[in-house]
N, C-alpha and C positions, 0 to 999 in steps of 0.2 A: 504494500500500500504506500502511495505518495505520501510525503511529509508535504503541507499545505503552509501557504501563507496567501492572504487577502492578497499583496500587493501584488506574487508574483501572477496569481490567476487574473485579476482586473488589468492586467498591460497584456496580456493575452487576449482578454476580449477585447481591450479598445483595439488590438492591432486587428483584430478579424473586422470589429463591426464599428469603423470611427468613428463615420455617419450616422449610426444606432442612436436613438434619444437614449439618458441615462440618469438626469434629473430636469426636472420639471415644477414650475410654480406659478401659476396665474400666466402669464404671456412669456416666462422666461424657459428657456428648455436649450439646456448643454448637454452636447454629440457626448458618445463616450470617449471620444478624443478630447474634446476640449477639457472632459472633467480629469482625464487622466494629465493632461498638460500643466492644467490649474493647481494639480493636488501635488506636481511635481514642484512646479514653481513653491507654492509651503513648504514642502518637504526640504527642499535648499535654504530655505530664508530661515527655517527652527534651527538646522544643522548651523548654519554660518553665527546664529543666535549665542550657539555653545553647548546647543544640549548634547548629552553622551545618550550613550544605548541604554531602551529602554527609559526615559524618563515621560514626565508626565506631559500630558497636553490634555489639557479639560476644552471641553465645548460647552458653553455656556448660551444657550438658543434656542428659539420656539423654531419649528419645522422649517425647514430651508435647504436651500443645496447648499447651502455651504458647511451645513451638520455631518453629511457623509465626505465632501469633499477634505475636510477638516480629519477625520478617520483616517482614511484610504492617503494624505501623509504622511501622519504618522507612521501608519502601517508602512508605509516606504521606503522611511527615515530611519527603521528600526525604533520607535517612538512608543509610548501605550496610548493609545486614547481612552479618556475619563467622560462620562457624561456627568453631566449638573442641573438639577432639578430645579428648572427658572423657576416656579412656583415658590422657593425657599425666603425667607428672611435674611439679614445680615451675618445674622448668630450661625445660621444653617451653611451658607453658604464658605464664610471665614471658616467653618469646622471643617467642611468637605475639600476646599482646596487645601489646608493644609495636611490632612488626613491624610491626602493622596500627593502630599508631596509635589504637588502644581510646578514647573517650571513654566508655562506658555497656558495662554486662557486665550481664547477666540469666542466673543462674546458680541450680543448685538447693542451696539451704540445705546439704546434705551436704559439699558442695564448699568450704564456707567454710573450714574448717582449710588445705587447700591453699593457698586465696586468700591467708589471712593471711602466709602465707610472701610473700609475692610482691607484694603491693598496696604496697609502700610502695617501688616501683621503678618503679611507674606510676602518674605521677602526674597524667598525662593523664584517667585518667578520672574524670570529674564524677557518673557517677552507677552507684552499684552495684544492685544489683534481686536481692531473694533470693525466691524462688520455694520455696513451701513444700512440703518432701517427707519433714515427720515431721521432720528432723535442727533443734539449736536455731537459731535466727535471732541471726545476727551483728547485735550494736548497730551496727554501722557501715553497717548497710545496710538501703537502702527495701525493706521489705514490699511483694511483689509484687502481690498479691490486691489488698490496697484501692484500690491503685493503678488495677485495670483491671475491678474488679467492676462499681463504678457505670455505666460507657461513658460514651459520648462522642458527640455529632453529628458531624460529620465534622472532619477538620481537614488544611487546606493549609497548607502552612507560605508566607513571603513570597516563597521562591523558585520557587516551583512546583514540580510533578512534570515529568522530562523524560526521553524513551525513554535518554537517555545516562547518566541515574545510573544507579550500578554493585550487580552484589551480587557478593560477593570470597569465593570458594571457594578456600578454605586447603587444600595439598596438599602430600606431601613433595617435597623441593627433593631437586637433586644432593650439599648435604652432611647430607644429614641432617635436618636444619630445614625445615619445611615453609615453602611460598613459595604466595604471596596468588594467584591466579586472577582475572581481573578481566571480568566476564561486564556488558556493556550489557544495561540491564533490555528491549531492544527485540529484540535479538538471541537473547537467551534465554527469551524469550514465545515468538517465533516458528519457534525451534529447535525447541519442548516445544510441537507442535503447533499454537502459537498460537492463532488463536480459529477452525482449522477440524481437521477430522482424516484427516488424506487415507487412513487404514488403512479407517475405516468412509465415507469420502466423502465426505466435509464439507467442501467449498473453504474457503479462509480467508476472513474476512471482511473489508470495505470498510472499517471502520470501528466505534467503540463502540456507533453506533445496531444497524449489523447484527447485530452480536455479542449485542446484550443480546439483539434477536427470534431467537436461536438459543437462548439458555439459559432456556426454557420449562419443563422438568422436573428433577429433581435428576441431576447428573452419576454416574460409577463412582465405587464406593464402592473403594477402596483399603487393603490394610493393609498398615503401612512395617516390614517384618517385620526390614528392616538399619536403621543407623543413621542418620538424617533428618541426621546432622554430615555424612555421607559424600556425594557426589554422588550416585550409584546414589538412596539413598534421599530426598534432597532432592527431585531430580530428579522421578522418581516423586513424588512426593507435590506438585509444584506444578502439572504436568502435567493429574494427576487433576483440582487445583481450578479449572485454565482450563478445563474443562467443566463447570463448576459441582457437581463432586463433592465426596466429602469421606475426610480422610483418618484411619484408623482405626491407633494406637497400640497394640500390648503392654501389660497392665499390669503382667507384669514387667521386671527390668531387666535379668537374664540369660535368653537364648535357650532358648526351650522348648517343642519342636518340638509337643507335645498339647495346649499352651498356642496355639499359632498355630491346627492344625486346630480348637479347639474356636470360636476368635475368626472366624474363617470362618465358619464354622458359625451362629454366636450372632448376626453382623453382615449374615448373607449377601451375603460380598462377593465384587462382580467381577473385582478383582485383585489381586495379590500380588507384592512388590517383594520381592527378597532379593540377596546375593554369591554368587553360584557353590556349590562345592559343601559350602563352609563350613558354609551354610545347610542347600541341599537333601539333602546325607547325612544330616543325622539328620531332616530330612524326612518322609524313605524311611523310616525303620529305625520312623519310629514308625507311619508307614499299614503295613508289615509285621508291625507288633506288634499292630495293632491294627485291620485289615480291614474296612471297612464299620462301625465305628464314628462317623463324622463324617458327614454331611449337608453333602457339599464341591458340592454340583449347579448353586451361583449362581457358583463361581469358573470364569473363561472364559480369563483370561491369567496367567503368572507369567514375570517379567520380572527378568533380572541383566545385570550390565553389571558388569566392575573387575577379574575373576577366573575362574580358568576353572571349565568348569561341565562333568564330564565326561559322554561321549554313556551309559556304563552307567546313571549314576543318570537321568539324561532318560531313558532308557528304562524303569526300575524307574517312576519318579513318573506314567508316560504308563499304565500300568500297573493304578494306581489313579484315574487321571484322564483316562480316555480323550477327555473331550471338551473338554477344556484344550490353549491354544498355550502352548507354553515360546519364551519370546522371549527370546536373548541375543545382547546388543550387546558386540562391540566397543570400549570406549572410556576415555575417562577423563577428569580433570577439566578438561582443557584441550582436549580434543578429545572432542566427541561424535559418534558416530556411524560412526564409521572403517567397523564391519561391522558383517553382522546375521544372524542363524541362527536359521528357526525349525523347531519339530519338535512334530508330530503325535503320535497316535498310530498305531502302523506308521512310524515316519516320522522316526527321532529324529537326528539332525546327527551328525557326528563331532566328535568333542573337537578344539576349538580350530581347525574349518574352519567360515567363515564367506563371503558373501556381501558384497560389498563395498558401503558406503554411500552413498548421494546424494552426490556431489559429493568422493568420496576415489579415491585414487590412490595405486599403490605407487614409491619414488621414490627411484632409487639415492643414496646417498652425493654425490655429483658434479652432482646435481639433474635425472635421466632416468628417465621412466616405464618400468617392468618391463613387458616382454613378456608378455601371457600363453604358460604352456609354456614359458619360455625357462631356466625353474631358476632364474635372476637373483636374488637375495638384495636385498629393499629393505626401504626405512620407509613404515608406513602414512601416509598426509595427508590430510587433508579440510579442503576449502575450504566457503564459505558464510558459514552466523552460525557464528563462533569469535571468540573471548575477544579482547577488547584487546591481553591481554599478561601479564605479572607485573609485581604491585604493588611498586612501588620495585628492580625488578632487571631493567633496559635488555639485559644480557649474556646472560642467561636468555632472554629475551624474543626476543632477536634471534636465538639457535640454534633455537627451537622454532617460532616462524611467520615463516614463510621464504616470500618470493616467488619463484615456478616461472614460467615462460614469462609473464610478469606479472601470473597473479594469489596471492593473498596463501592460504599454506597453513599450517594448525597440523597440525606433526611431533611427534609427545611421543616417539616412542623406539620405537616398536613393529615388533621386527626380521618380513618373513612374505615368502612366495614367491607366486606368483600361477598357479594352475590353469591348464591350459589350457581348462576353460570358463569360466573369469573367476574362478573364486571363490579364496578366498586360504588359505595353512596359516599360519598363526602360530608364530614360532620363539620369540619373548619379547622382552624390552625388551634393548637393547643394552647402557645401562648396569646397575652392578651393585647390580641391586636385589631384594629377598628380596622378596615377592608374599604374604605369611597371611594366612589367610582375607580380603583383601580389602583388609588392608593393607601400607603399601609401608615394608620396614625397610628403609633405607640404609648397606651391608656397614661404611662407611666408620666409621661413626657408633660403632654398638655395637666395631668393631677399637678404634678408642680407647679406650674402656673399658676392655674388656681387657687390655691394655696399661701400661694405670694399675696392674694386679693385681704383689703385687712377684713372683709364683712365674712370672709371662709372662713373655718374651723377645719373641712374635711372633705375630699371630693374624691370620688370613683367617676370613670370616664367608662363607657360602653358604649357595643353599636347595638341601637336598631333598625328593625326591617323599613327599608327603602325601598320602594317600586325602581328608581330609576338608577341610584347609585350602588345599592345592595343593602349598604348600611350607610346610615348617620349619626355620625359622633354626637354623642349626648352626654352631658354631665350631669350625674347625680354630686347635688350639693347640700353638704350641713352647714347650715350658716351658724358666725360668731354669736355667745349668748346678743339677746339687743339687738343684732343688727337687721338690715335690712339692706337688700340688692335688688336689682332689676336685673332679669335673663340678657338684656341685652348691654348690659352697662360690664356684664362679665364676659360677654364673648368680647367686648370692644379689648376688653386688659387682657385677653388670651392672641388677640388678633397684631396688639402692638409686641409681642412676643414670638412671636409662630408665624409659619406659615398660612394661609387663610384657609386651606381644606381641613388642617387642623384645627377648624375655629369650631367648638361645639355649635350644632346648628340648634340644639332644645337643650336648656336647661331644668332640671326636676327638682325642684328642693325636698328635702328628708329632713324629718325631726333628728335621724342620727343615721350615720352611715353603716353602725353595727359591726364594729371589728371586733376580733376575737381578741382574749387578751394576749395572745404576740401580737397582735395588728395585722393580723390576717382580713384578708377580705373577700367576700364570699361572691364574689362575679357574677355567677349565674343567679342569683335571687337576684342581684340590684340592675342586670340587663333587664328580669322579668320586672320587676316595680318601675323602670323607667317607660320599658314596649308599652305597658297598660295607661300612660297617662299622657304616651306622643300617640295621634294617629297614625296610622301609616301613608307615609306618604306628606304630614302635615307638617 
């Protein structure tokens, strides 16, 4: 089997197919030539910057071509590319770049006020890169555009490319802080299909020579309808371009469900990345609203992974798309592939029943595979290509990929039972983690906060059922003897803190939170006291 790397396979397509579209956004669309020239040109301006092998390069940006172009440098340079969770605050984002040891940030112009808070704490990075999005351009920082307009013939840097450098997908940790993901670039070519496709029947290939005499025509055109920071939509989107596809961006920056069918439509494209049903509820509501409006007849797959994706709205979407597969996986950024569910039309899944992955297993507490039918309560695992590890945290590292009867398994936490015909129910992550729209708020995190409030005593954070995001962050609150708060006068002191999806959207207040005497807290009652007195949905 070939040892892979991103960059050497993506100069192999641009040489077959230059012409080929490769990214795309509202009226802008670069050949896989020009994106290969462009990403060349970076790839020299980081090296001449000073960086050595393997250091870091964060991408700090809502969907764009300059997100993968910004990657596929890297990957050139011998570089890691970092993603960065624009949603973040100062506090979030100062932690993440230094976590990951930031040498080079490619970020968009909007973003710079934040930065400034935050840049003079990291001093590690050598070179800032502002990407123009309308907002002014910080003097402190290279102009992105001139940088990579002109291109570049190719460029290796003196250490070479090697299938073991990494790309480090940032993920939330158990307190709160997101923790680095450490993906070998050979591991995760060949996760993401590699250079064959066993769905349409493609063996993998022998080697680059093979691979290039496969990529003869331009690959599926894709559009990353979630966020390219996320895995889900990374993922998808690198996927697409080892088939010599290309990947087609939003050109707005908030989700807009007439805005995506019309980009389908305009692009005619073959598939469609999104989260669960964050995405696909307003999906729906807008082919509902608007019936045989869109010219959707080139899209053939739509694909979520991270969140769940309920069987009603797959059925509504099957609906309007009867000749569409709804692909949803199981997984997360440390673990791909756990399950997989797909649904036809006539034919839609059950919410959160999935078919089990190539090479996973469900795997009690004590390290013994669940019977099927046995009712036995385990954690998902899948072996195969999985990650290194977490970047700079051995302890993390060692709970979640665990060696089973000896071979090496990535567990992230995914509580589920196992059918008696094999397929599995998903009960959730064990630890206590709130799930919106796709992203993961850590209870522990935002309780601190709270806490800070001088009218708190005591706060438990929990999700409840969401029609559209899945869960919504709710704070159960004991208030200080005497005092008195308003619901939204505490999300305002949670929001100048946090992130905004981290912002509890209901507040509950409680005569007492009920902790044991260690201070235990009993989660599952105070989700069920908080579910009883939000609506759903309200």
């Amino acid at each position: 089997m070939s040892a892979w790397t991103f960059a050497d396979a993506y100069e192999r397509v641009a040489e077959n197919l230059p012409g080929a579209p490769c990214q795309s956004q509202g009226d802008r669309e670069l050949t896989w030539c020009e994106f290969d020239r462009r990403a060349n040109a970076l790839a020299a301006d980081l090296l001449a910057a000073g960086l050595g092998e393997q250091a870091k390069v964060a991408a700090y940006l809502t969907n764009c071509p300059e997100y993968l172009e910004a990657y596929v440098a890297a990957f050139k340079a011998g570089l890691v590319p970092v993603n960065t969770n624009f949603r973040y605050g100062p506090a979030e984002v100062r932690y993440l770049l230094d976590n990951a040891d930031a040498e080079a940030v490619v970020f968009h112009a909007s973003f710079a006020p934040l930065l400034e808070e935050v840049r003079a704490d990291l001093p590690r990075v050598r070179r800032w890169y502002a990407v123009d999005d309308g907002a002014p351009q910080p003097p402190w920082a290279v102009p992105y555009e001139p940088v990579v307009a002109p291109g570049a013939d190719r460029v290796v840097a003196p250490w070479g490319r090697s299938p073991d450098h990494l790309l480090l997908l940032y993920t939330g940790g158990t307190t709160g802080m997101p923790k680095g993901v450490m993906w070998r670039q050979d591991d995760l070519f060949n996760l993401l299909g590699g250079a064959g496709n066993p769905v349409l029947g493609i063996p993998p290939s022998s080697g680059l020579d093979d691979y290039a005499s496969q990529i003869s025509a331009p690959g599926p055109r894709v559009v990353a309808a979630c966020p390219l920071m996320h895995g889900t939509g990374q993922f998808s989107a690198l996927l697409a371009m080892n088939r010599g596809g290309s990947v087609v961006c939003l050109a707005g920056r908030r989700f807009d469900a007439d805005e995506l069918w019309q980009t389908v439509q305009d692009c005619r494209a073959d598939g469609l990345a999104i989260v669960g049903d964050a995405f696909a509820r307003p999906m729906l509501a807008s082919l509902d609203a608007h019936p045989g409006r869109w010219d959707l007849s080139s899209l053939k797959v739509v694909t979520s992974s991270g969140v769940m994706w309920s069987r009603e709205v797959k059925t509504g979407l099957l609906r309007h798309l009867p000749g569409v597969v709804l692909f949803d996986s199981l997984g997360s950024s440390e673990a791909v592939g756990l399950g997989v569910s797909l649904s036809t039309a006539g034919a839609a899944t059950g919410t959160a029943r999935f078919g089990l992955g190539a090479g996973a297993q469900v795997v009690t507490d004590d390290g013994r595979f669940v019977a099927p039918g046995s009712g036995e309560e385990g954690m998902v695992a899948v072996t195969g290509f999985i990650p290194v590890g977490y970047y700079k945290d051995a302890e993390k590292t060692a709970r979640t990929f665990r060696t089973i009867d000896g071979t090496r398994y990535s567990v992230p936490g995914d509580y589920a039972t196992v059918e008696a015909d094999g397929t599995i129910r998903l009960l959730g992550r064990g630890s206590v983690v709130v799930n919106t729209g796709g992203e993961k708020v850590f209870a522990e995190e935002v309780e601190e906060v709270l806490k800070q409030h001088p009218s708190v005593a005591d706060a438990v954070v929990v999700g409840v059922p969401d029609p559209r995001f899945g869960q919504a962050v709710t704070a159960v609150v004991e208030l200080a003897p005497g005092a008195a708060a308003e619901g939204a006068d505490l999300a305002e002191f949670v929001r100048r803190h946090l992130a905004g999806y981290k912002v509890p959207r209901h507040i509950v207040v409680v005569g007492s939170i009920g902790r044991s005497p260690a201070g235990k807290v009993d989660y599952p009652r105070l989700a069920h006291v908080a579910a009883e007195q939000v609506p759903v949905g309200g």
